[in-house]
C-alpha positions as CSV (number, residue, x, y, z in Angstrom):
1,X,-125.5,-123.6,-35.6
2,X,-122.5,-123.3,-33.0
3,X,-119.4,-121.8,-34.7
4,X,-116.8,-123.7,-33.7
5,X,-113.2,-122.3,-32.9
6,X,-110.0,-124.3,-32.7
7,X,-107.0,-123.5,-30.7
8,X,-105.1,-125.7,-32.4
9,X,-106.0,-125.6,-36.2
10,X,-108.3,-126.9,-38.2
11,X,-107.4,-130.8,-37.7
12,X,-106.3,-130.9,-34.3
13,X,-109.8,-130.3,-32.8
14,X,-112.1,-127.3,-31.3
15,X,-113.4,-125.7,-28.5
16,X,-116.8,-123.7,-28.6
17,X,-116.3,-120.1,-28.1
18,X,-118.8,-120.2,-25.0
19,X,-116.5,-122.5,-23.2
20,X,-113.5,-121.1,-23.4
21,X,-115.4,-117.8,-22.0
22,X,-116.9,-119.2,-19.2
23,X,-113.3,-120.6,-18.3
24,X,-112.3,-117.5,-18.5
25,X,-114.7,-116.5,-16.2
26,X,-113.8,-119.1,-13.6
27,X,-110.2,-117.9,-13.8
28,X,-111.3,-114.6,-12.7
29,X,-113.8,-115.9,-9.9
30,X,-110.7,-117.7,-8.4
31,X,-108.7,-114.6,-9.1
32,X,-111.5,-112.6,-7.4
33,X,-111.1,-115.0,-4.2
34,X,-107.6,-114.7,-4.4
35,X,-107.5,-110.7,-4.1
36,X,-108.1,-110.4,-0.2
37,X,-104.5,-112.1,0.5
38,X,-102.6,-110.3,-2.3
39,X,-103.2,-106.5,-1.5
40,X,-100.7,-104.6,-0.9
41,X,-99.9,-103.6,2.9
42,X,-99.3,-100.3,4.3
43,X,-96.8,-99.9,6.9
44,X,-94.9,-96.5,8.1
45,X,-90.9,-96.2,7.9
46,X,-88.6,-93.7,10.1
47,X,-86.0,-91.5,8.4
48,X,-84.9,-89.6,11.5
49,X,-83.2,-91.6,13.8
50,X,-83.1,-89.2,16.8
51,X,-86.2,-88.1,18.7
52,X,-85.8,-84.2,19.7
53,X,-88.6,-82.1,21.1
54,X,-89.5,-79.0,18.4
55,X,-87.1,-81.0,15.8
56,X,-88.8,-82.3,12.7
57,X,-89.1,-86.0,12.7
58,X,-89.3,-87.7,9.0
59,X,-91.2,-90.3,8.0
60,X,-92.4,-92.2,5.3
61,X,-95.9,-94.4,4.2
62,X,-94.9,-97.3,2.4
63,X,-97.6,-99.7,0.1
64,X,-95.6,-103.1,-0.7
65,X,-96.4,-106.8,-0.9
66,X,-93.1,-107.3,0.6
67,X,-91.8,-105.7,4.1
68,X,-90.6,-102.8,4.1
69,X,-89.5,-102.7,0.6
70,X,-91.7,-100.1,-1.1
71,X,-93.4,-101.0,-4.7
72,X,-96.1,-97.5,-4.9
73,X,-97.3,-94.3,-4.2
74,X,-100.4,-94.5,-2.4
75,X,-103.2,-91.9,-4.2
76,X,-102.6,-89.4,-1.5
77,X,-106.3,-88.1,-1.4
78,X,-106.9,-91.7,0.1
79,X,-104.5,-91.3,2.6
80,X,-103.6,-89.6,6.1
81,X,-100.7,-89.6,8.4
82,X,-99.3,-87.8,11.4
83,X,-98.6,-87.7,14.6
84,X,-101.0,-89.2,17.5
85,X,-100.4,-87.0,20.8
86,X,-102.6,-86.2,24.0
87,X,-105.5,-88.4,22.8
88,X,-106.0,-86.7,18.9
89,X,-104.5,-87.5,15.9
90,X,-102.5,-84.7,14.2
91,X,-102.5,-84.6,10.3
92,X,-99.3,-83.7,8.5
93,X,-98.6,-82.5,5.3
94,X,-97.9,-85.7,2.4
95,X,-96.1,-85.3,-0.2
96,X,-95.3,-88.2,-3.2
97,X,-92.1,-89.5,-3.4
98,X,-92.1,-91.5,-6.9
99,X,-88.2,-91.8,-6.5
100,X,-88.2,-93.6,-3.7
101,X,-91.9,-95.0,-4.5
102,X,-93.5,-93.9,-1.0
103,X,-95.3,-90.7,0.6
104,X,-93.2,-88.6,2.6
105,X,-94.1,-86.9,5.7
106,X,-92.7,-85.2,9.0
107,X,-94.0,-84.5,12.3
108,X,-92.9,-82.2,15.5
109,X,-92.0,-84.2,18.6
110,X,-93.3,-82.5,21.3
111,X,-91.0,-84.2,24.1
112,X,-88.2,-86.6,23.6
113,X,-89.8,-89.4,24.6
114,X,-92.2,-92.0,22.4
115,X,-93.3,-91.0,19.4
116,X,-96.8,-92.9,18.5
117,X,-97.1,-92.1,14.4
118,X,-100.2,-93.1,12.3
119,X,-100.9,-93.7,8.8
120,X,-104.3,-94.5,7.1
121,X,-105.9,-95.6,4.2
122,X,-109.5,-95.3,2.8
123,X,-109.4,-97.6,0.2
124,X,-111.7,-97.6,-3.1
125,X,-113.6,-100.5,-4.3
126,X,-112.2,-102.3,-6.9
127,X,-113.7,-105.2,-9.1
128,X,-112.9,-108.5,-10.5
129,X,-114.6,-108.0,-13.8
130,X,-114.4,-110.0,-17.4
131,X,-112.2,-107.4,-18.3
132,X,-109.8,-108.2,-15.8
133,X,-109.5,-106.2,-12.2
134,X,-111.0,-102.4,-12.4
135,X,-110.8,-99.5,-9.7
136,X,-114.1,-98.0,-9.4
137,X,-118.3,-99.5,-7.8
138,X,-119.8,-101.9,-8.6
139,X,-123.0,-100.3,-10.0
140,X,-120.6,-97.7,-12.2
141,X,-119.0,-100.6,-13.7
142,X,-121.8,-102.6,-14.7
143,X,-123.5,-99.6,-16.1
144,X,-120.4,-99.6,-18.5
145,X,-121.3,-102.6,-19.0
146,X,-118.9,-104.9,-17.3
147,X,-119.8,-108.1,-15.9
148,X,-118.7,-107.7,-12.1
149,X,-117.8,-110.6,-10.3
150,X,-116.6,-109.9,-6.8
151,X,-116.0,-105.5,-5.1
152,X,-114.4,-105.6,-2.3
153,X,-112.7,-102.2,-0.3
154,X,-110.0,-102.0,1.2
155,X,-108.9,-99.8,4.5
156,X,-105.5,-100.1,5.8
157,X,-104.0,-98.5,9.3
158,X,-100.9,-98.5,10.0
159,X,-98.7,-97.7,13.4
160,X,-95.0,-96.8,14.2
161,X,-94.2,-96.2,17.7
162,X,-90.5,-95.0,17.7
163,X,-88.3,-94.4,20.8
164,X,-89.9,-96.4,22.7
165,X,-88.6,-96.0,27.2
166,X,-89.5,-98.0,29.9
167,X,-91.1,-95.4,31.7
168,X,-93.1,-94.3,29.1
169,X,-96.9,-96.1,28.6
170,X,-97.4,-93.9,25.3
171,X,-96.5,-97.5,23.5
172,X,-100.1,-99.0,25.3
173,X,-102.3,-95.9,23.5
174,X,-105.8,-97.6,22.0
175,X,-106.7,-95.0,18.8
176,X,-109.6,-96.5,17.8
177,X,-109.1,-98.1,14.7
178,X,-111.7,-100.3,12.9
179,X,-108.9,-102.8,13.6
180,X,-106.1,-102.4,15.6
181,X,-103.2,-104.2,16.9
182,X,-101.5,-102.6,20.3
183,X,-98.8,-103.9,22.8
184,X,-99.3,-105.3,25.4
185,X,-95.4,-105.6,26.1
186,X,-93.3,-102.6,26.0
187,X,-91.3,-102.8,22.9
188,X,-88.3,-101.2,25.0
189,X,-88.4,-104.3,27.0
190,X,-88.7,-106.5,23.7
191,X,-85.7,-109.0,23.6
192,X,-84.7,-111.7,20.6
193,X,-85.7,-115.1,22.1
194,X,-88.6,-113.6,24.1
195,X,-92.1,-113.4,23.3
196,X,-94.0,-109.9,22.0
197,X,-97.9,-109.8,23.4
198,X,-100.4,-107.8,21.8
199,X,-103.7,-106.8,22.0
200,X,-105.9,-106.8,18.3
201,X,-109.4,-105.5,18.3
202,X,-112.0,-105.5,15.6
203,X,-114.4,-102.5,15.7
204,X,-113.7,-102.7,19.7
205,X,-113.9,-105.8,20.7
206,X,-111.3,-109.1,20.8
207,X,-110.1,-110.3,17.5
208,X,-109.9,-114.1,16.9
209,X,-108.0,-114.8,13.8
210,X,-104.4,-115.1,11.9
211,X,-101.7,-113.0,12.9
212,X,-98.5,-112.6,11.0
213,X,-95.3,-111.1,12.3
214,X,-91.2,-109.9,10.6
215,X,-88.7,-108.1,10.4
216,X,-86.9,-106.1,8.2
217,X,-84.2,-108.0,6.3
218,X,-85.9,-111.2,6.7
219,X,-86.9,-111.5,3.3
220,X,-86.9,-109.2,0.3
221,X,-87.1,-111.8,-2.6
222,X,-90.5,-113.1,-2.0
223,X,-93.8,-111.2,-1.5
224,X,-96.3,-112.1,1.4
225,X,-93.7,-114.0,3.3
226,X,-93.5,-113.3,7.3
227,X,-91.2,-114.8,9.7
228,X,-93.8,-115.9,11.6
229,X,-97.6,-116.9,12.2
230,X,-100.0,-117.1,15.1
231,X,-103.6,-117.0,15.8
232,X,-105.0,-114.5,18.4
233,X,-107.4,-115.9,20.8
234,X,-110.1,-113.4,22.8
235,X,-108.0,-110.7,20.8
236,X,-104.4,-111.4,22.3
237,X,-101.9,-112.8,20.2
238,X,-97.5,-114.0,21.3
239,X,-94.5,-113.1,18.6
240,X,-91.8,-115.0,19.2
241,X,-88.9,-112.5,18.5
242,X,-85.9,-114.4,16.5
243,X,-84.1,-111.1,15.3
244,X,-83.0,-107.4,16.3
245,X,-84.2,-104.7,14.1
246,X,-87.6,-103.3,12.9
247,X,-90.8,-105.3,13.1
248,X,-94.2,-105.5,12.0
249,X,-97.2,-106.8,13.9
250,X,-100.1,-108.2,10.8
251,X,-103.5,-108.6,11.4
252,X,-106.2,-108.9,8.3
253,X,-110.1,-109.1,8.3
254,X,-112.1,-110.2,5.6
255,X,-115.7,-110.3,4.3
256,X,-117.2,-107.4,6.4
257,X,-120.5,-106.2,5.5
258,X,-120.2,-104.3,2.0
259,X,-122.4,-101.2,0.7
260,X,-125.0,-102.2,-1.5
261,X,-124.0,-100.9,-5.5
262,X,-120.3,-100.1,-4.4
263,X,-118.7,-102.9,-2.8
264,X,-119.8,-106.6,-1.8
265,X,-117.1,-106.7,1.2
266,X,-115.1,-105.1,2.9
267,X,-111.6,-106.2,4.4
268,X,-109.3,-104.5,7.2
269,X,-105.6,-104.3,7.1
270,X,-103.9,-103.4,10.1
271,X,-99.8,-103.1,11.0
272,X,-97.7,-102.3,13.8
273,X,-94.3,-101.5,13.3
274,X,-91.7,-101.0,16.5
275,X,-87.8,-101.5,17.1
276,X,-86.2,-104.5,19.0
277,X,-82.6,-103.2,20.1
C-alpha cells in the first residue's frame, strides 16, 4: 500500500510521495532549459586609461550576469588572457582579485596605438541533477549516483580593443575564436545615433542568430538586461549606438554537439567590448 503524505495535515488532504518527486523533477527539467540564458558572461574591463609603448597596461576579467558589474572570480586554471599582437596571442600572468570580485591582469603595449586584449574561458560541464545543479560529467555524477538531467559546457571569449585610431585596422583582426564577433566599423569612427556593424562567425563561417548590445551604466539593477537586440543575418549584425561610453557586442550559441559521458551540449559565449567617445 501507497503511504500517503500530506502537506497540509492530516484532514486537509494528501499528495503521494511519488508525485510530489516527479514535480520536483519537472522543476528541475525546466530549470535545466533555463541554464543556457542565465550563465554568467565574461567580458574584459581597462584600468589604465593611457596607452604607452613598454608601459604596463591593466586590466581586468570580469564574470557577471549584469554588465560590467562584477559578481566572481573565475577558477583561474579555466581561464586565459593577454595581449593579441602580430597574429599570436600573448598569455599574461592572472592573478584573483576577491576584493574587487574579478582576475587581474596587465599587458606591455608594444606601440601606442590599438591595443586588441583577449580573455578566455574553458568552461566545465555542469549538471541539472535531482540534487539541484552540480559542477562536474555527466558519467562521474551518475556514478555517485545522481539522476542527471541535462550537462551542458560552457566556453566563453571575450575581446577589448582599447585605443582605437582611424588609421589603425588592428580593430578588424579575426583571432579565430569558436565564435567571434569583430567590427566591421572602426569603433574610433563610432558615433551615438549611428549604427555599429559587425561581423559574428561560428567555427568560421556566418552566424545567423540573436545579438545583444549595452553599455556601461545602462543598467546595474537588473541582470541579463541589454539596451538593445538584433539578429545577425549571413553573420553581420547593426547596433544602433544611443550612448557614449563603453560597450559590449553579445552573441550566444546553444546546443552544439556535446561529448558523450561528460556533457550533452555545448554552448558559446562571445563579447566584444570597445569605447564610443
Amino acid at each position: 500500500m501507497t503511504k500517503m503524505i500530506s502537506n497540509r495535515g492530516e484532514q486537509g488532504g494528501s499528495i503521494p510521495l511519488s508525485f510530489r518527486q516527479t514535480r520536483r523533477l519537472a522543476i528541475l527539467e525546466l530549470l535545466a532549459l533555463a541554464l543556457p540564458a542565465s550563465a554568467h558572461e565574461l567580458t574584459i574591463k581597462a584600468k589604465s586609461t593611457e596607452v604607452k609603448a613598454g608601459v604596463p597596461f591593466e586590466a581586468t576579467v570580469q564574470s557577471a550576469h549584469r554588465f560590467i558589474v562584477p559578481e566572481e572570480v573565475e577558477v583561474l586554471s579555466r581561464v586565459k588572457a593577454g595581449l593579441f599582437a602580430d597574429g599570436k596571442f600573448q598569455e599574461s600572468r592572472i592573478s584573483g582579485n576577491e576584493k574587487e570580485l574579478c582576475i587581474d591582469f596587465s599587458v606591455i603595449p608594444p606601440t601606442d596605438g590599438t591595443l586588441l586584449l583577449v580573455a578566455v574561458k574553458d568552461g566545465e560541464s555542469w549538471c541539472v541533477t535531482n540534487e539541484g545543479g552540480k559542477a562536474g560529467a555527466r558519467k562521474e555524477l551518475e556514478a555517485q549516483g545522481l539522476k542527471v538531467l541535462s550537462a551542458n559546457k560552457y566556453d566563453k571569449y571575450a575581446k577589448a580593443i582599447l585605443n582605437a585610431s582611424r588609421d589603425d585596422r588592428t580593430f578588424a583582426t579575426v583571432i579565430g575564436h569558436p565564435l567571434e564577433v569583430i567590427p566591421l566599423t572602426n569603433p574610433a569612427d563610432a558615433k551615438v545615433g549611428a549604427f555599429f556593424d559587425v561581423r559574428i562567425l561560428l567555427n568560421g563561417q556566418p552566424y545567423t542568430g540573436p545579438v545583444w548590445a549595452t553599455y556601461d551604466g545602462f543598467v546595474t539593477e537588473y541582470e541579463n538586461t541589454y539596451a538593445y537586440y538584433t539578429e545577425a543575418e549571413s553573420g553581420v549584425a547593426h547596433i544602433k549606438i544611443t550612448a557614449p561610453g563603453l560597450w559590449g557586442v553579445r552573441a550566444a550559441q546553444g546546443g552544439l554537439p556535446g561529448v558523450e559521458g561528460d556533457y550533452d551540449a555545448l554552448n558559446l559565449r562571445a563579447f566584444l567590448l570597445f569605447e564610443v567617445r
